[in-house]
DSSP file (Angstrom, degrees, kcal/mol; ACC not computed):
  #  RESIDUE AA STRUCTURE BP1 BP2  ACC     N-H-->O    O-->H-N    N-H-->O    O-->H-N    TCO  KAPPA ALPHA  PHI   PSI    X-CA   Y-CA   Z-CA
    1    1 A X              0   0    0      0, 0.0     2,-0.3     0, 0.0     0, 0.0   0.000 360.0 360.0 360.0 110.4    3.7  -60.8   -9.9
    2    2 A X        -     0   0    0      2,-0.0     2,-0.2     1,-0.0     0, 0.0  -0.482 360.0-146.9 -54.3 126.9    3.1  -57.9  -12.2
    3    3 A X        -     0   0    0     -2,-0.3     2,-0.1     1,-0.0    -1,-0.0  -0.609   6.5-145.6 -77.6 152.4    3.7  -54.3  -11.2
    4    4 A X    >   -     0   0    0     -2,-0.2     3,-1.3     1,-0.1     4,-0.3  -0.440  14.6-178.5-121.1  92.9    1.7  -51.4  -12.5
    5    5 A X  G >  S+     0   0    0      1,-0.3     3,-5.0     2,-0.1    -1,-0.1   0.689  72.3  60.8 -46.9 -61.1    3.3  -48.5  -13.0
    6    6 A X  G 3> S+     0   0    0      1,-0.2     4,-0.8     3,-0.1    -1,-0.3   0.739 109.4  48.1 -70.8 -22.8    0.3  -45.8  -14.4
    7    7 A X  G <4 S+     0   0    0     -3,-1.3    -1,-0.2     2,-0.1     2,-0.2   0.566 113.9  44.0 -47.3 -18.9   -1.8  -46.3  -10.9
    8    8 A X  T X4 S+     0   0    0     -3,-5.0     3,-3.0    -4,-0.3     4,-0.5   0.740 112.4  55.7 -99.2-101.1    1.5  -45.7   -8.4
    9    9 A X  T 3> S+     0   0    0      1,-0.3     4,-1.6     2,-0.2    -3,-0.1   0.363 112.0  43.8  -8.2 -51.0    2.5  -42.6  -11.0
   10   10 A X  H 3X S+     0   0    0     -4,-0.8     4,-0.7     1,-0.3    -1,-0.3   0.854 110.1  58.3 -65.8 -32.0   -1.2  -41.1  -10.1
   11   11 A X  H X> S+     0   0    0     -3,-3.0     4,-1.1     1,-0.2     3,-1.0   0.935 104.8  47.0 -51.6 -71.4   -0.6  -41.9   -6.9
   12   12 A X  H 3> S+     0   0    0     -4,-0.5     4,-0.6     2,-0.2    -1,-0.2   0.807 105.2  53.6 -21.5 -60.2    2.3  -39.9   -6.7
   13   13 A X  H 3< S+     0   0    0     -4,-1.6    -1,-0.2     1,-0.3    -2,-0.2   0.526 104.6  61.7 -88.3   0.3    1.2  -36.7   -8.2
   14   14 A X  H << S+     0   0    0     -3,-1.0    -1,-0.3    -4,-0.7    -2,-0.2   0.582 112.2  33.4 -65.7 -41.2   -1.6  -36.7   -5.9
   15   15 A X  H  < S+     0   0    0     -4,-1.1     2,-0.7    -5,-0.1    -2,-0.2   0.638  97.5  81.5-108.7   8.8    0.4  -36.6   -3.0
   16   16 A X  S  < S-     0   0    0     -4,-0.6     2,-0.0    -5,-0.1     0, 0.0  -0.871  81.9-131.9-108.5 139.6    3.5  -34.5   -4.1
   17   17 A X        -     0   0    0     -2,-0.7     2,-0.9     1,-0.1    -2,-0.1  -0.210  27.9-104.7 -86.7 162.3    2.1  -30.6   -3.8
   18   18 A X    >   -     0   0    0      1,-0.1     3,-4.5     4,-0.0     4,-0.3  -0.745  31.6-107.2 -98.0 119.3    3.0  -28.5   -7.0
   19   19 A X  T 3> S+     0   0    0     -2,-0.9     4,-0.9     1,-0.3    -1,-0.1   0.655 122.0  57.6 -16.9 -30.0    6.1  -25.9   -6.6
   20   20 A X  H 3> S+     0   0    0      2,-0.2     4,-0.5     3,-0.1    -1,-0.3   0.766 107.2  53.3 -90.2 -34.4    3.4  -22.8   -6.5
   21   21 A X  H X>>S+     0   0    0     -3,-4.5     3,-2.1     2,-0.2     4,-1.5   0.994 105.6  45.4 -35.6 -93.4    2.0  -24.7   -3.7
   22   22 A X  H >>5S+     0   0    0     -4,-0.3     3,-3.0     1,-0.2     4,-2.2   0.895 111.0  58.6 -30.8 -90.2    5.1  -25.1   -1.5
   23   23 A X  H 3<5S+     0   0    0     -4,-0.9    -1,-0.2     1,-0.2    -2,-0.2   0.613 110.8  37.7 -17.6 -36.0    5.8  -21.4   -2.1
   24   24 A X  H <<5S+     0   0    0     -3,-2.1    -1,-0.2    -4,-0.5    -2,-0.2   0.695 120.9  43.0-100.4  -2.8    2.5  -20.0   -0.7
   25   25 A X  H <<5S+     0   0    0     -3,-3.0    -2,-0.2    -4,-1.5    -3,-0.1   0.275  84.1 129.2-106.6  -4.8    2.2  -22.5    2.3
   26   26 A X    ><< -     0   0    0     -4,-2.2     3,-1.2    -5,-0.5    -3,-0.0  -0.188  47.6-158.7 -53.3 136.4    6.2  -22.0    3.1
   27   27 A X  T 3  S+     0   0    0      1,-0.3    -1,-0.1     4,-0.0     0, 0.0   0.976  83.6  77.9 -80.3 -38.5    6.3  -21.2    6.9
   28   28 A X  T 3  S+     0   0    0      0, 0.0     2,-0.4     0, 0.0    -1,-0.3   0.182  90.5  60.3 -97.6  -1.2    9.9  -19.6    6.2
   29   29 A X  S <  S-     0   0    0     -3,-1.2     0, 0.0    -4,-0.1     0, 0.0  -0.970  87.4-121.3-130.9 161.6    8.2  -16.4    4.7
   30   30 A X        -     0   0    0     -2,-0.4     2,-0.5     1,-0.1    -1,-0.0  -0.180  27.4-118.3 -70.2-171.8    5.7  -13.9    6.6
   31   31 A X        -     0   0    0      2,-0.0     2,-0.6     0, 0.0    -1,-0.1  -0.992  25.5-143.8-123.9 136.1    2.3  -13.4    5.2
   32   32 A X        -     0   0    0     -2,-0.5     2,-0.7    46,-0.0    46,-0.0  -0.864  12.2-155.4 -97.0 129.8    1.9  -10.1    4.3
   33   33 A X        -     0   0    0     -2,-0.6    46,-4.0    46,-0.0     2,-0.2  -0.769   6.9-156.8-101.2 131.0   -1.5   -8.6    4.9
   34   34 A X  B     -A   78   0A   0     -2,-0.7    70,-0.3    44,-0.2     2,-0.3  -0.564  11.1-178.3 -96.2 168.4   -2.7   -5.8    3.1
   35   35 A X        -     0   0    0     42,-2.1    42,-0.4    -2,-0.2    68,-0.1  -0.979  28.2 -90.5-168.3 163.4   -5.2   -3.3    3.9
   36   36 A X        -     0   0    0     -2,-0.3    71,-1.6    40,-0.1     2,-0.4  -0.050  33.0-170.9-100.0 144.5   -7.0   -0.2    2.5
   37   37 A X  E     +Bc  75 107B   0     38,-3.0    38,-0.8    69,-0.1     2,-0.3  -0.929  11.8 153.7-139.6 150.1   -6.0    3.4    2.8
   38   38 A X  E     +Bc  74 108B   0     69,-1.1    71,-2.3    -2,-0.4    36,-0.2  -0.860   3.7 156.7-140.9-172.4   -7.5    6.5    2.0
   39   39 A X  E     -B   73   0B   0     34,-0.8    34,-1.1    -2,-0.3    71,-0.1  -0.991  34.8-103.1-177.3-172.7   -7.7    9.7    2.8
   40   40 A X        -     0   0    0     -2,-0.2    71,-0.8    32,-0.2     2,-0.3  -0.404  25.0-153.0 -98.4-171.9   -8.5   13.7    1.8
   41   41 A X  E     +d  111   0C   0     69,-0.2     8,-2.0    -2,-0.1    71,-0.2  -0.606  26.5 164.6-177.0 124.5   -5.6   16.3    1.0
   42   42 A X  E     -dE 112  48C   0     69,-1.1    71,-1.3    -2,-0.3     6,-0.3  -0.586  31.1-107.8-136.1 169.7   -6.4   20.5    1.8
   43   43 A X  E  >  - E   0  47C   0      4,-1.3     4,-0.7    69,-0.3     3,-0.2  -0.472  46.6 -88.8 -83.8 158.7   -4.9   23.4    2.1
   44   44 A X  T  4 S+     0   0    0      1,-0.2    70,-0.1    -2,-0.2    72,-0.0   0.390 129.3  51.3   7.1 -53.6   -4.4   25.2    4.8
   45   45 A X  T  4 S-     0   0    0      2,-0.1    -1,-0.2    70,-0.0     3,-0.1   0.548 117.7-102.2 -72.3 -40.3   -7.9   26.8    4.1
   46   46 A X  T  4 S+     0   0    0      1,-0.3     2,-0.4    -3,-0.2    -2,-0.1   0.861  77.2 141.2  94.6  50.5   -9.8   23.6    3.7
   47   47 A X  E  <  -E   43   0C   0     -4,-0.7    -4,-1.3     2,-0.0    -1,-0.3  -0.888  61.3-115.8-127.0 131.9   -9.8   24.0   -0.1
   48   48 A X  E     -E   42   0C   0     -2,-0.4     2,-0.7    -6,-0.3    -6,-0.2  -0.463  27.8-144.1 -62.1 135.3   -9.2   20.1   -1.5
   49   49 A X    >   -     0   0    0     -8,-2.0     3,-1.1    22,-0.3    18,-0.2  -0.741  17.2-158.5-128.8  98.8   -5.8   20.3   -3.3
   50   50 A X  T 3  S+     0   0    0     -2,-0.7    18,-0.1    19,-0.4    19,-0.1  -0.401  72.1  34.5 -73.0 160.7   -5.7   17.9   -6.7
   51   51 A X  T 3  S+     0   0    0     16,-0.7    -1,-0.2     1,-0.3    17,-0.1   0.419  84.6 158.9  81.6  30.8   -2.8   16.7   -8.2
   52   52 A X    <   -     0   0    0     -3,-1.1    15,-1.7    16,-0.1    -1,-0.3  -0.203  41.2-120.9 -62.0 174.9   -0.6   16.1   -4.7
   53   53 A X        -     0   0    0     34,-0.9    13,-0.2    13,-0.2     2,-0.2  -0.464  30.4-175.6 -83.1  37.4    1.9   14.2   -4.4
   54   54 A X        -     0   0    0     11,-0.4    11,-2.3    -2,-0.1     2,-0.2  -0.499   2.2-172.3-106.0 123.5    1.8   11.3   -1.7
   55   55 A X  E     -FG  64  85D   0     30,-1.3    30,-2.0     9,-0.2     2,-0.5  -0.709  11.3-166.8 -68.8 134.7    4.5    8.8   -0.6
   56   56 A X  E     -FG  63  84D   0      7,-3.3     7,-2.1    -2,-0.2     2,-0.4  -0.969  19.6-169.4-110.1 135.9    4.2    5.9    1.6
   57   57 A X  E     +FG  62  83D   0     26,-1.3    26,-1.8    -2,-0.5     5,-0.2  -0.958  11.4 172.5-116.2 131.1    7.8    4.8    2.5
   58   58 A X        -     0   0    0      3,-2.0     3,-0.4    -2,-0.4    24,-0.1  -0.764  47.5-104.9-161.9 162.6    8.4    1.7    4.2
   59   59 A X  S    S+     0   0    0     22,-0.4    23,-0.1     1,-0.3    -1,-0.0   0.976 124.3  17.0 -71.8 -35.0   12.2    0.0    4.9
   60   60 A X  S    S+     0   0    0     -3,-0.1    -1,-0.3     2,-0.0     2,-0.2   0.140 128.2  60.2-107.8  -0.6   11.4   -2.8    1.9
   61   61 A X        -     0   0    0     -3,-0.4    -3,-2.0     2,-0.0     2,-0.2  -0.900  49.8-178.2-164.8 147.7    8.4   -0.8    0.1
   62   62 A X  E     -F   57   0D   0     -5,-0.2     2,-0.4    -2,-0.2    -5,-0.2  -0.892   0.7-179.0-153.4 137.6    7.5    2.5   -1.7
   63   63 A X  E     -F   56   0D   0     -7,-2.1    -7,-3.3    -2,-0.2     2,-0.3  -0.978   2.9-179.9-147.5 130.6    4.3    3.6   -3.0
   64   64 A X  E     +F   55   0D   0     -2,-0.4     2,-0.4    -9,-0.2    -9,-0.2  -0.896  13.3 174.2-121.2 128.5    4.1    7.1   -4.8
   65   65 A X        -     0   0    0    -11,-2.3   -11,-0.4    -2,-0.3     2,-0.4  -0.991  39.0-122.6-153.3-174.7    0.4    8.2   -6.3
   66   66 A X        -     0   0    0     -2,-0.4   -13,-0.2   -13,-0.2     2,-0.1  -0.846  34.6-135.6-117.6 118.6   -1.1   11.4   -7.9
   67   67 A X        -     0   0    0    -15,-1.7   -16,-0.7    -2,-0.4     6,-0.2  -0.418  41.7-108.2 -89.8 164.1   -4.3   12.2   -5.2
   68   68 A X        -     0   0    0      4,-2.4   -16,-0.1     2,-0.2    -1,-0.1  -0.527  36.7 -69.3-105.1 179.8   -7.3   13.0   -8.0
   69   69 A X  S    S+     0   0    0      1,-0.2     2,-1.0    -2,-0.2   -19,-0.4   0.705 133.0  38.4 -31.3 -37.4   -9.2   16.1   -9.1
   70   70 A X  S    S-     0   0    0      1,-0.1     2,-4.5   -21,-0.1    -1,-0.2  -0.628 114.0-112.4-110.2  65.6  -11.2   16.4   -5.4
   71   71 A X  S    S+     0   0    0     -2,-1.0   -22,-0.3    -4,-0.2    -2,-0.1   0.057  72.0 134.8  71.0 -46.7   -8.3   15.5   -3.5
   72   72 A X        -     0   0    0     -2,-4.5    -4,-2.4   -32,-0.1     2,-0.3  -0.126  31.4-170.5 -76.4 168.3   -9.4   12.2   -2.2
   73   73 A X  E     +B   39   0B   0    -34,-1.1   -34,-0.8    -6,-0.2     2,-0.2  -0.909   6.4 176.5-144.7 163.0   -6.8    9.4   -2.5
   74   74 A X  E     +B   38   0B   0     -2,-0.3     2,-0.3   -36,-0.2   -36,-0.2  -0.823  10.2 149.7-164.3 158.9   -7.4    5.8   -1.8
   75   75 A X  E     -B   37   0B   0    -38,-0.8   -38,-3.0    -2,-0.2     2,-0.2  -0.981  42.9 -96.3-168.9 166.1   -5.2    2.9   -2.1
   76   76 A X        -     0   0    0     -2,-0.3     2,-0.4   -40,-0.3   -40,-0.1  -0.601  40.2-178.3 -80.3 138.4   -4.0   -0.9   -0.9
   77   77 A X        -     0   0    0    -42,-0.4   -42,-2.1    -2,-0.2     2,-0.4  -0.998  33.8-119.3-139.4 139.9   -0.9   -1.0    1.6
   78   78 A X  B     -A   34   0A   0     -2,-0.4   -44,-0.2   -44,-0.2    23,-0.1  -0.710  54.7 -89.9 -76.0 130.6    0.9   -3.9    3.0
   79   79 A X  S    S+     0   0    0    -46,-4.0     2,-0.3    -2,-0.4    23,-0.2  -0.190  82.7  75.4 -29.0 147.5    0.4   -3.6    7.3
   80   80 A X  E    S-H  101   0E   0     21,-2.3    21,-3.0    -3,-0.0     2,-0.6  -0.823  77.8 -44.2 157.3-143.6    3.1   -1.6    8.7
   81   81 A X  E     -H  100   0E   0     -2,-0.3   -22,-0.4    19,-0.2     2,-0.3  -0.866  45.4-179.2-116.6 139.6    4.7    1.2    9.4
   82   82 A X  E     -H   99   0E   0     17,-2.1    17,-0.7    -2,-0.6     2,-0.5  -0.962  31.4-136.6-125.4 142.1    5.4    4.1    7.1
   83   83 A X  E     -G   57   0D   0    -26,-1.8   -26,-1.3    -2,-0.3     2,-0.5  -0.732  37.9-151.3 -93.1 139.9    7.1    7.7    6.7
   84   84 A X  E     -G   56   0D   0     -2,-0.5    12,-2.2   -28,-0.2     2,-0.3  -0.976  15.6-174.5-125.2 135.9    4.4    9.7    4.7
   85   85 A X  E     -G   55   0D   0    -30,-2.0   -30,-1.3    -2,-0.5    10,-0.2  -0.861   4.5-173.6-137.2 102.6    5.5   12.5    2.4
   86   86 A X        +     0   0    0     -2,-0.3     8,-1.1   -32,-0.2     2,-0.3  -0.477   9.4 178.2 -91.8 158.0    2.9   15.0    0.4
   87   87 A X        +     0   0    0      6,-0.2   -34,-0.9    -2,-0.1     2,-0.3  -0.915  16.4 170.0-153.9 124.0    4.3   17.3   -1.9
   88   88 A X    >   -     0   0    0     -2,-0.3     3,-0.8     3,-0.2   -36,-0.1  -0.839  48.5-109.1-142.6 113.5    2.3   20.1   -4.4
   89   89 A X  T 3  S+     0   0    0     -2,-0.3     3,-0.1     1,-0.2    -2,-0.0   0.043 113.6  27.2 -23.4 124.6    5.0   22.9   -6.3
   90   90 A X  T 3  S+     0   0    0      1,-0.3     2,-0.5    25,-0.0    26,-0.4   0.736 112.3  82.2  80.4  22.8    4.2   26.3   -4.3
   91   91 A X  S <  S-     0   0    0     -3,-0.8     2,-0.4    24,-0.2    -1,-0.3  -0.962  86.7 -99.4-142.3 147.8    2.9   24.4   -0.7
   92   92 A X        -     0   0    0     22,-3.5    22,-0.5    -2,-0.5    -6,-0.0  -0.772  45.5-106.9 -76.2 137.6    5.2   23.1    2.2
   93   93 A X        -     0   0    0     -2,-0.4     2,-0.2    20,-0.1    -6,-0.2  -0.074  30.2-126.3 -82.4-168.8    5.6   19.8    2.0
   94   94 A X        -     0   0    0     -8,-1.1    19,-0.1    19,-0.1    17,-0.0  -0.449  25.8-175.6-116.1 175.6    3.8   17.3    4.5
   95   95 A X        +     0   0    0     -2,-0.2     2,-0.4   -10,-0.2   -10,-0.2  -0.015  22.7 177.8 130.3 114.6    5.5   14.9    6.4
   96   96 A X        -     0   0    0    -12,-2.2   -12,-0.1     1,-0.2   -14,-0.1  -0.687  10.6-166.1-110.5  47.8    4.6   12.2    8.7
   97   97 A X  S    S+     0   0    0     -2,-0.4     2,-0.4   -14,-0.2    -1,-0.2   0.459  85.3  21.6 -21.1 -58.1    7.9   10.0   10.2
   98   98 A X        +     0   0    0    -15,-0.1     2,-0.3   -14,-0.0   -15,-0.2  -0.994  62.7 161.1-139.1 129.0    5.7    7.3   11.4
   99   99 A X  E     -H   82   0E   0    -17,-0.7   -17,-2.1    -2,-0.4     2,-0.9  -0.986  34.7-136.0-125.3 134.8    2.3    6.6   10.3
  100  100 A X  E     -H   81   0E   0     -2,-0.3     2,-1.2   -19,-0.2   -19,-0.2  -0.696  12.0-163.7 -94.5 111.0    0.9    2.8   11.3
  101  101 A X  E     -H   80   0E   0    -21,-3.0   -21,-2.3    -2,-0.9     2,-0.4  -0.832  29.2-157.0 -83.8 106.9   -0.9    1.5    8.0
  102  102 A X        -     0   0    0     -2,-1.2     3,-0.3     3,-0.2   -23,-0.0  -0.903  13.3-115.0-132.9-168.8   -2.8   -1.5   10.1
  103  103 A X  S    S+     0   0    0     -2,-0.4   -68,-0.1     1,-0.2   -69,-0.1   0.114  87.8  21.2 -87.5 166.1   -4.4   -5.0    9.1
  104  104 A X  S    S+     0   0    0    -70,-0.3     2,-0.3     3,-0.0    -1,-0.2   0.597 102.0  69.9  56.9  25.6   -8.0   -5.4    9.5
  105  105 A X  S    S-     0   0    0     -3,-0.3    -3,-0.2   -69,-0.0   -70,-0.0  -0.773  86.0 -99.0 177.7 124.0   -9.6   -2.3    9.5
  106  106 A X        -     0   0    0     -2,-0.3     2,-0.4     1,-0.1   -69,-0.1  -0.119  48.1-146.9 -49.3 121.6  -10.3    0.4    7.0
  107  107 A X  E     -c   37   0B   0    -71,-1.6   -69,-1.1    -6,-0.0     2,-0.4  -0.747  12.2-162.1-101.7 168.8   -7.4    3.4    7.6
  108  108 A X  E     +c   38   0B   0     -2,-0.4     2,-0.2   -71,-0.2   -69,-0.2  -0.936  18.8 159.1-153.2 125.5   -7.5    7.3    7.2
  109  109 A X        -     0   0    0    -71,-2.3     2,-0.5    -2,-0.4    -2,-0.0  -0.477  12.5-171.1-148.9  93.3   -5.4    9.7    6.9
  110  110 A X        -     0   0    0     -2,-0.2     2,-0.3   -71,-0.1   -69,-0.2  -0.507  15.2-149.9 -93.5 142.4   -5.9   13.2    5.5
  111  111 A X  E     -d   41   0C   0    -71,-0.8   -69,-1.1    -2,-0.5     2,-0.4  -0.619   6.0-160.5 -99.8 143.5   -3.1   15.7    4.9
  112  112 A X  E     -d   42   0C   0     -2,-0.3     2,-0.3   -71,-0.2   -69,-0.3  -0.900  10.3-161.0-105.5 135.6   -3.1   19.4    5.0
  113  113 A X        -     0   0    0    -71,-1.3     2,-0.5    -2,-0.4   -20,-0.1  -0.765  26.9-118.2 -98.8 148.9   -0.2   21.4    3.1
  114  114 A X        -     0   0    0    -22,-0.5   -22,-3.5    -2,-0.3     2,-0.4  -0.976  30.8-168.0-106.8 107.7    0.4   24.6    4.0
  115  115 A X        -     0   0    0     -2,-0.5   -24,-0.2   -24,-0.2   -71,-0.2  -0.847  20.3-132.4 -88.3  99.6   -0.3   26.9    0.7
  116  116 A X        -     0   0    0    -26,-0.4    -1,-0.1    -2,-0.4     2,-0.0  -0.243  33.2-103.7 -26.2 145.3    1.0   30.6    1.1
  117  117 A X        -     0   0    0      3,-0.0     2,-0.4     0, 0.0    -1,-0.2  -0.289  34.9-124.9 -67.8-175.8   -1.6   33.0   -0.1
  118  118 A X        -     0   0    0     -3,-0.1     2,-0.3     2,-0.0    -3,-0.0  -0.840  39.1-114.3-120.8 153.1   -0.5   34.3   -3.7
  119  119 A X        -     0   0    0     -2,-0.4     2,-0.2     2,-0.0     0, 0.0  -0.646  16.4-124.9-106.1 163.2   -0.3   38.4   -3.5
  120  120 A X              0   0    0     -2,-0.3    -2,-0.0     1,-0.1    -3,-0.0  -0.702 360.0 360.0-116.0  48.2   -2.1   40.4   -5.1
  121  121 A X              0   0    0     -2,-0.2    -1,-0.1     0, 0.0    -2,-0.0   0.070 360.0 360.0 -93.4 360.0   -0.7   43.0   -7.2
């Protein structure tokens, strides 16, 4: 009886999953879900304040971004919980110990700073 190798081989690579596989179906790691955040960032006043600072802090995770010209921010988060920290040169900073970024649903979170007035001389 003759064997034939190049039908059992196909056979094979059909059933044996490819390393990139294993790695995204491994039960032995979590799935992290992400989900969207956005938010405004004012003064005191209610004046939109471009070019804060905002940190998301997490125990594993950091995500720093630059809010744009009107303020607004949006951004992608992995679920969980986070310390949130605003910062703008001449404002108090902001800061949030625990904020719950969670899965499925659209978050918000708008920041105020508190901005001295500037005197007037």
């Amino acid at each position: 009886m003759r064997f034939h190798w190049l039908p059992f081989g196909a056979l094979l690579l059909t059933m044996v999953p490819l390393a990139d596989d294993l790695l995204i179906q491994s039960p032995s790691e979590p799935v992290v879900r992400i989900t969207k955040v956005s938010g405004h960032v004012t003064d005191n006043a209610g004046a939109s304040l471009p070019t804060v600072t905002v940190t998301f802090k997490a125990k594993k995770f950091e995500k720093k971004l630059v809010v744009a010209d009107d303020g607004r921010y949006e951004l992608d988060l992995p679920a969980g919980r986070y310390e949130v920290i605003a910062r703008l040169q001449g404002c108090k900073d902001f800061r949030l110990k625990e904020w719950d970024a969670q899965s499925e649903r659209f978050n918000t979170l708008n920041i105020s700073l508190y901005c001295p007035p500037t005197p007037i001389y």
